[in-house]
Each structure stands twice: as C-alpha cells, then as structure tokens.
C-alpha positions as CSV (number, residue, x, y, z in Angstrom):
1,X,19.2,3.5,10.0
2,X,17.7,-0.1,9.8
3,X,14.7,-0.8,12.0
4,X,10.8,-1.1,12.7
5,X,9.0,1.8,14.3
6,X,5.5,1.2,16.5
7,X,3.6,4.3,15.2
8,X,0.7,5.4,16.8
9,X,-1.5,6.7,13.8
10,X,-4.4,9.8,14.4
11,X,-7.8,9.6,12.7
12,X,-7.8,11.1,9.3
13,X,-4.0,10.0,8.1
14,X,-3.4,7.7,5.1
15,X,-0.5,4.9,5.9
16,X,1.0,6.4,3.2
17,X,0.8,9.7,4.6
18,X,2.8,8.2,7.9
19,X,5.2,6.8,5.7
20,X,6.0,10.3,4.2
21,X,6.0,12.2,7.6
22,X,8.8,9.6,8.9
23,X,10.6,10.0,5.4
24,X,10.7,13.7,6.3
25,X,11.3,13.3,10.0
26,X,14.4,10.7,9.4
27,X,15.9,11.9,6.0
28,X,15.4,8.9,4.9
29,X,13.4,7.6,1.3
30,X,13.5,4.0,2.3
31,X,10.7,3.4,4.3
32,X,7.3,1.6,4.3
33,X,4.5,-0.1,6.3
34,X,3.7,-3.8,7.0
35,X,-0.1,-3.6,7.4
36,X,-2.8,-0.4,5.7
37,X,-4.9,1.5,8.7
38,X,-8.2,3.2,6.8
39,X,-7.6,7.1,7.4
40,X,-11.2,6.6,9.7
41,X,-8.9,3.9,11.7
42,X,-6.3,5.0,14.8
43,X,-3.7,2.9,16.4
44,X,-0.9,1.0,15.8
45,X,1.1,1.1,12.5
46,X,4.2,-1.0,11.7
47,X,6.6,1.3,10.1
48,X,10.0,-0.4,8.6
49,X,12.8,1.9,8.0
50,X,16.0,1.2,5.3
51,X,16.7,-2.2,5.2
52,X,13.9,-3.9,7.4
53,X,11.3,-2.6,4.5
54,X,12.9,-6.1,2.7
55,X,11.3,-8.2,6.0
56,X,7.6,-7.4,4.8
57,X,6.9,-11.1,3.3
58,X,7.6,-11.7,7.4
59,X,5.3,-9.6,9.0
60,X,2.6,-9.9,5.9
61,X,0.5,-12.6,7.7
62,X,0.3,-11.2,11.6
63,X,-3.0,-11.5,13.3
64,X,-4.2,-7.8,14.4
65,X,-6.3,-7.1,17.1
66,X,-8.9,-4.1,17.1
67,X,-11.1,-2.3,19.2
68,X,-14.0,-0.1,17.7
69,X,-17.6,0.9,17.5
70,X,-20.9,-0.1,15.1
71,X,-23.6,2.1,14.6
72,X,-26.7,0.1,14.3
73,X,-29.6,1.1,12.2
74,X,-28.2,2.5,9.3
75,X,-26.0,0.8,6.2
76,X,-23.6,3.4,4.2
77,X,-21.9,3.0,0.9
78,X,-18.4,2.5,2.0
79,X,-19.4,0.5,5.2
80,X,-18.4,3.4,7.6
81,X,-19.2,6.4,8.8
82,X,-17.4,8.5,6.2
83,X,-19.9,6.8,3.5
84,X,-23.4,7.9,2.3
85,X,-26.7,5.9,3.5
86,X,-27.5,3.5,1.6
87,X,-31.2,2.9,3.4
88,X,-33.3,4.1,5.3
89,X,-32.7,4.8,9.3
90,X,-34.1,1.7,11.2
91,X,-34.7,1.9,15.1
92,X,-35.8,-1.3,15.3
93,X,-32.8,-2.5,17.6
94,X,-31.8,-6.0,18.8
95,X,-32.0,-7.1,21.8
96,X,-28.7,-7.9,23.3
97,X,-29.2,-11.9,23.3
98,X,-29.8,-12.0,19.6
99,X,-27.1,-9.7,19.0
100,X,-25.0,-12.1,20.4
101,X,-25.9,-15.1,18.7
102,X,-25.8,-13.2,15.7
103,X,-21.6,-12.0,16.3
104,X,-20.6,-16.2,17.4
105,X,-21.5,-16.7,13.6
106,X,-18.5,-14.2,12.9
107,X,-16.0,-16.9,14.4
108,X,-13.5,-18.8,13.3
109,X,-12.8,-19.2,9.3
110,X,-15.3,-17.2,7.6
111,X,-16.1,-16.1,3.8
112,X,-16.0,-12.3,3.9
113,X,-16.3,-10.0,0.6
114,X,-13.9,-6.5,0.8
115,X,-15.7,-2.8,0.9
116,X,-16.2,-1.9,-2.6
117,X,-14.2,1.6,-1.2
118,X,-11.1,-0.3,-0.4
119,X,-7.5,-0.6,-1.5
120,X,-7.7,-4.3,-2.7
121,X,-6.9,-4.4,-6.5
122,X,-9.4,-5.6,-9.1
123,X,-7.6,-6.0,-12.7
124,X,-4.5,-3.8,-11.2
125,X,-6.7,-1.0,-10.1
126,X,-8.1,-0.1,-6.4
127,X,-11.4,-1.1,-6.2
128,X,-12.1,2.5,-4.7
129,X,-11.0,3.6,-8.1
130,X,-12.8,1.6,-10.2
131,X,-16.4,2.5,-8.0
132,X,-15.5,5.9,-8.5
133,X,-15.1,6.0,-12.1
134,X,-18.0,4.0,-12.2
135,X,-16.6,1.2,-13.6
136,X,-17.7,-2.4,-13.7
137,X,-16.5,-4.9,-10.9
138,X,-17.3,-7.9,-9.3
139,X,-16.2,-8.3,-5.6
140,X,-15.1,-12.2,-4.9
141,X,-15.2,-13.7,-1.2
142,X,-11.5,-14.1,0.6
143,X,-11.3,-16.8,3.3
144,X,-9.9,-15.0,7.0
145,X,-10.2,-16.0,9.8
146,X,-11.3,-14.1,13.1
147,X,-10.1,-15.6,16.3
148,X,-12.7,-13.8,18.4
149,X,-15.5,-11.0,18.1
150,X,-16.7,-9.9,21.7
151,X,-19.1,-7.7,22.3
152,X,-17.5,-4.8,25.0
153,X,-20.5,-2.4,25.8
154,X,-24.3,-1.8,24.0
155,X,-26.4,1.0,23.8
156,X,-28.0,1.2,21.2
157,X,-27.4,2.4,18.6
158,X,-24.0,1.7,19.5
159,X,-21.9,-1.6,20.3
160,X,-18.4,-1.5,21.2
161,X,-16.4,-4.6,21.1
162,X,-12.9,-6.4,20.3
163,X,-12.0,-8.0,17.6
164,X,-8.6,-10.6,16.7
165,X,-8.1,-11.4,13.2
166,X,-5.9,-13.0,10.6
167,X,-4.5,-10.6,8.1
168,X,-7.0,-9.4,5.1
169,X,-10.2,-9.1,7.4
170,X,-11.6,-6.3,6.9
171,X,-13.6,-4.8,10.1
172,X,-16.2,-2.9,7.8
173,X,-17.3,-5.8,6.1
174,X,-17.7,-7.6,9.7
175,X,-19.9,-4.3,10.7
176,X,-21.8,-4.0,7.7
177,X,-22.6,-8.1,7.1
178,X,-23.7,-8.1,10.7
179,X,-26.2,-5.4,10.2
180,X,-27.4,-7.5,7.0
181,X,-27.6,-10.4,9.1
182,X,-29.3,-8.2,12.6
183,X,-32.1,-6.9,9.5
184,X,-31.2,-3.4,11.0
185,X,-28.2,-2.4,8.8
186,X,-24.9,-1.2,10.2
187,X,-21.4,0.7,9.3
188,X,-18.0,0.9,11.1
189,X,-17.8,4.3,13.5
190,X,-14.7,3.8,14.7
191,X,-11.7,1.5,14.7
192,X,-7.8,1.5,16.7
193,X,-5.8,-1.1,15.9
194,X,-4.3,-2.6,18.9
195,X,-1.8,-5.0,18.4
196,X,0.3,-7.0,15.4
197,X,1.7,-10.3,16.4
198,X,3.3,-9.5,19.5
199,X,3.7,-5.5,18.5
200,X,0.9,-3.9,21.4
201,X,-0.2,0.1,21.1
202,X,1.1,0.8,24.3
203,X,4.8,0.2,22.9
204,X,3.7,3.0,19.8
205,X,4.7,6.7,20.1
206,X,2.8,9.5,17.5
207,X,4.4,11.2,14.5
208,X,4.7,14.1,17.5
209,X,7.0,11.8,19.5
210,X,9.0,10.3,17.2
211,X,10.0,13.8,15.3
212,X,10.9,15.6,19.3
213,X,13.2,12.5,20.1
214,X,15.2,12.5,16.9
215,X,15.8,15.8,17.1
216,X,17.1,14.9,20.5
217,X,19.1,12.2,19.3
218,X,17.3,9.6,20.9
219,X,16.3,7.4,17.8
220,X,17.4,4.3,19.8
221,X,14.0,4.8,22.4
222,X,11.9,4.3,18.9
223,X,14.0,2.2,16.6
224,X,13.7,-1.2,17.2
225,X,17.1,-2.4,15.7
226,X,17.2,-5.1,12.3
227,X,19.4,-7.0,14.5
228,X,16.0,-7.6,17.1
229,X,13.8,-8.6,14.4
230,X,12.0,-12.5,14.4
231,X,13.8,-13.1,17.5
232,X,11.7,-17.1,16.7
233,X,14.4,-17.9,13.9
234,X,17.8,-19.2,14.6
235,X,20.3,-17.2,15.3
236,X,23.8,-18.2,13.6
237,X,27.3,-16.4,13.9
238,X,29.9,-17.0,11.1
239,X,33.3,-16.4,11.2
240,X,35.0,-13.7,9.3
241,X,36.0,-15.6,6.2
242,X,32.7,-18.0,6.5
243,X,30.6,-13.7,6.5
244,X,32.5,-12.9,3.5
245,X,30.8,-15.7,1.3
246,X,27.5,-14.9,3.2
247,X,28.0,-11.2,1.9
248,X,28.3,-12.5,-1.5
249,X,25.5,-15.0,-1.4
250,X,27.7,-18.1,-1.9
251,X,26.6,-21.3,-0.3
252,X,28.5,-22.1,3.5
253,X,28.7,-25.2,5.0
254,X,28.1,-25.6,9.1
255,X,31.4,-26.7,9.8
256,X,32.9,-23.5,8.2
257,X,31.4,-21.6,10.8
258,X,31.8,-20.7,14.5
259,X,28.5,-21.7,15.5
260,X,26.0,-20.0,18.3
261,X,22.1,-20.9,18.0
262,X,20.6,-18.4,20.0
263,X,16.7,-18.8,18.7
264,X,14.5,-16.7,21.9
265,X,12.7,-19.9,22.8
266,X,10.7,-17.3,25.3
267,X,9.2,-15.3,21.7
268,X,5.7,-15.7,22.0
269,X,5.6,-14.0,18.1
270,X,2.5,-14.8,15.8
271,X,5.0,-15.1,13.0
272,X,4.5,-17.8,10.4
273,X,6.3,-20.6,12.0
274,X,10.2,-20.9,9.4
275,X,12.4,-23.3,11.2
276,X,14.3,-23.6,7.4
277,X,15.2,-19.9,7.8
278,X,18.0,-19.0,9.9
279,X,19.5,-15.1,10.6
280,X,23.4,-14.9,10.1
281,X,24.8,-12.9,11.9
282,X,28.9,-11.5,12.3
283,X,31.1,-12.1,15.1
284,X,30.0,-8.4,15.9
285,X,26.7,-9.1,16.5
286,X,25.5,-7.3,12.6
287,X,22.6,-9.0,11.0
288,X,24.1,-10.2,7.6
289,X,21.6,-12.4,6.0
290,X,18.8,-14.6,6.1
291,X,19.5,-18.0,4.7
292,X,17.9,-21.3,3.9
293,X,19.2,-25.3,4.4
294,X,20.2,-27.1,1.4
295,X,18.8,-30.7,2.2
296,X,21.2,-32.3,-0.2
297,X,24.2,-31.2,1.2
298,X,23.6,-29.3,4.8
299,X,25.5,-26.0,3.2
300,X,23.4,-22.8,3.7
301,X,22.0,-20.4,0.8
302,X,21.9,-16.7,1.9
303,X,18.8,-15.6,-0.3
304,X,18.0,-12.4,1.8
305,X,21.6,-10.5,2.0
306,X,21.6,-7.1,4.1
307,X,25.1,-6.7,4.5
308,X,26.2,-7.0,0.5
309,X,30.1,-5.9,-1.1
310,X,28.4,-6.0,-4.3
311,X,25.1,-3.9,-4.0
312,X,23.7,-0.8,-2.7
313,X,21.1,-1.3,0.1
C-alpha cells in the first residue's frame, strides 16, 4: 500500500500519535506525515503511507491555510492556551480599527521567531526540551511568508480569523507578537488547519473513518494512489526494456522510449514549480521513478526509484 491519506486530526493528538494509529490500523511500519499539527491544533494532516513517505522533500514547502481563535488580554509561556500566564490580565481591548492596522503589518514576508515550546531543533535538541531542562538557548528569526491574515469575527476578548502561510509560520508566534504589538498581550486558543497546497479538510476523514473502511475493504475511498501524486510534473511511459534500466537507475535516452507527456496542465498545486523532474511510469500505468534531464546529453537519470530489482522498498 503506497499512497497519501487526508487525515482529519482531533484536539489533543500528537502527529506522531496519528502516524502510529494508521501504523496500527493498516499493518503497516512505513508511514509518516508531511507537515506537524500542535496537539492544541485540529484539521487536516498529510499522512504518506509505504513508498510516498520518500515524496516528503515534495510536499515540504506547501502553503497551509488555517482558521483559529486569539484570546486578547493575556500572554502565556508557550503562546497558547495550554501555557501559563506570563502577565497580568489586561482588559484594555482595541478597538476594531486599530486591530486591523495592527494584523496588515503581519503581511507578506515577515521576520518571525518560533515558540520557545516548539519542535524546531536548537543544537539537535527540541527547543521544548531544552526550556524544560532549563537549558540555555537563543531563539533566531526565520523569514515566512503569510499570504493573508483576515480578521473573521471580534468580540473581545476573542478574534477569529484566517490565516495562509508559507511553510515554517508558526500561528502562535503570529498571536502572541500581535498582542506585543496591540500592548494587550495575546495567545493562540484555537487552531484547524484547512488546507495544504491543493489538499482541503473537506477531502479528510478521522482516525474513526479511516479504521471502519479498511476493515471494509474500502482503502481505495482514502488512499490516494502514488501513481496520483504531483499530477504538475511530466508524466513519461517507457517501454519494457527502456523500465528495466529505469529500475536499475541507469541513465535512458528519449528515443529509447515510447513516449506519452501527460503533465495535468488543469493542476492548480502549490508545489514548488520542477519542470527538470519528470515521473516514469510503465506501460501499465505503475509509477517507477522520478528522474532528472542530463543537459549534456538529453538521457534521463532516475534518482528517486520506487519500483527497484535490487532493493527492498
């Protein structure tokens, strides 16, 4: 079983944890996630399944698209509600002009520094690790960039709004910087992830789900197949001698090939543009590698092989 699955995660679940209730569910040890969800967070999780787990450098740089909740007034430890207050409560609420102003600063390429309770390593350790144990660190700004931050609803204390992102934001550090910058303090309260590139919660089914249709038999409504993955890069089928170097990694040339260039030019994907990087497929329809054009020469180099003679996968 090779595949992504749209999981729909519940409040209080590690990714890791998901990752272990579809090992269970599946009977499968290969699996992982493109994309950690804080256990606070709900929504949409990117599971990959057997071979697709080797597709994460693919899926690493996805915008995501959240909706959620700040509490105004008050600034906690880990920049959400599951953190301890770190000032006093402050009613002194902004009006809903200022407010605004205040989020049109959190457009566009920004400087933001991580929670000091996150998963982000400092010197090979979690930072969350290292505050714990109390030992020293010394948080450095990352560049993201946040495509838009809307405001949805506000009563105070409460705004809700939407929020699109590059990958590495970190939606704490956008609730806890605006409080600095409101003079009122804020944290997180709550957070679903929405969408991944072109992935949308509404396509996701829960742990639930997922476990009552495999028992059915009816992985197919949940898998979405290795073969259906980055519909945006070309799409080449080889012959049967021209798959056997593939399956060795030997370079091809073109005109060893029975060619068919089927790239979706409908794909409306977020992925990193790769026009270099073509899928190569068999002439029955299995995904066998991912290869890459040798300018010198026009041969192809399979340096992501699925489908291998000589290894294990």
């Amino acid at each position: 079983m090779d595949g992504l699955i749209l999981v729909n995660k519940p409040k209080g679940m590690t990714s890791h944890d998901i990752v272990i209730r579809i090992r269970i569910i599946l009977g499968i040890k290969k699996v992982g996630h493109f994309g950690t969800l804080d256990p606070l967070a709900t929504g949409l999780l990117l599971v990959a399944v057997g071979k697709a787990t080797r597709l994460f450098p693919f899926y690493l740089y996805l915008a995501k698209t959240y909706s959620g909740r700040i509490r105004l007034g008050i600034a906690t430890d880990t920049y959400d509600s599951e953190g301890k207050p770190v000032s006093k409560e402050s009613k002194m609420y902004p009006e809903e002009n200022f407010l605004l102003e205040n989020m049109k600063t959190f457009r566009g390429e920004i400087e933001q520094v991580p929670p000091p309770y996150s998963a982000k390593k400092y010197k090979g350790e979690a930072l969350y690790k290292r505050v714990r144990s109390k030992k020293e660190y010394k948080l450095k700004s990352n560049k993201v960039i946040i495509h838009y931050f809307r405001l949805k609803n506000y009563c105070p204390p409460y705004m809700d709004f939407n929020v699109k992102c590059s990958s590495g934001t970190y939606i704490r550090s956008i609730a806890q910087d605006l409080g600095q910058k409101l003079g009122c303090g804020a944290h997180l309260d709550q957070l679903e992830r929405t969408e991944i590139g072109e992935y949308h919660i509404n396509k996701s089914y829960t742990l639930e789900k997922i476990e009552k249709m495999y028992s059915l038999g009816q992985a197919s409504q949940f898998l979405h197949p290795i073969e259906d993955l980055l519909p945006e890069l070309p799409k080449i089928v080889v012959n049967d001698s021209t798959a056997s170097l593939v399956r060795s990694g030997s370079y091809f040339f073109p005109d060893s090939m029975s060619i068919s260039f089927s790239a979706d030019e409908d794909a409306t994907s977020e992925h990193v543009k790769r026009p270099d990087i073509f899928r190569i497929f068999d002439s029955h329809g299995k995904l066998l590698a991912f290869a890459t054009k040798n300018a010198g020469n026009n041969s192809l180099h399979p340096f992501l092989v699925f489908d291998s003679k000589n290894t294990s996968l």
